[in-house]
Structure formats: structure tokens, C-alpha cells
Residue, then its C-alpha position, 0 to 999 in steps of 0.5 A: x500500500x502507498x503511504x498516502x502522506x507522500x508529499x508530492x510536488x507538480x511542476x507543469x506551467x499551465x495552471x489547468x493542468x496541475x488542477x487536472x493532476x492535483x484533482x487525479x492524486x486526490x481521487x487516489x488519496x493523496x492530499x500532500x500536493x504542492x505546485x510549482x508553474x515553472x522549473x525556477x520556481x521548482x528548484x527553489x521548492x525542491x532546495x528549501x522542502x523535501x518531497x517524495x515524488x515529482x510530477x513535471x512537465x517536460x517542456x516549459x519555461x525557465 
């Protein structure tokens, strides 16, 4: 079983769609969801904050 308090964080530069995969983790149970809307603002995530698993974009500004 997936230890349901995984912090995740989403990395996509249109806001509707880390709406559409924040909504898809919360169906599945996951509610420790931050966002990042380009790869800049990630990174400082990424160094100030821990997270078990990213979902990003492949193609997006900065």
C-alpha cells in the first residue's frame, strides 16, 4: 500500500493542468500536493522542502 502522506510536488506551467493532476492524486488519496508553474520556481521548492515524488512537465519555461 502507498503511504498516502507522500508529499508530492507538480511542476507543469499551465495552471489547468496541475488542477487536472492535483484533482487525479486526490481521487487516489493523496492530499500532500504542492505546485510549482515553472522549473525556477521548482528548484527553489525542491532546495528549501523535501518531497517524495515529482510530477513535471517536460517542456516549459525557465
Amino acid at each position: 500500500m502507498p503511504d498516502k502522506n507522500m508529499r508530492f510536488l507538480v511542476v507543469d506551467d499551465f495552471s489547468t493542468m496541475r488542477r487536472i493532476v492535483r484533482n487525479l492524486l486526490k481521487e487516489l488519496g493523496f492530499t500532500n500536493v504542492d505546485e510549482a508553474e515553472d522549473g525556477q520556481v521548482a528548484l527553489h521548492k525542491l532546495k528549501t522542502q523535501h518531497f517524495d515524488f515529482i510530477v513535471s512537465d517536460w517542456n516549459m519555461p525557465n
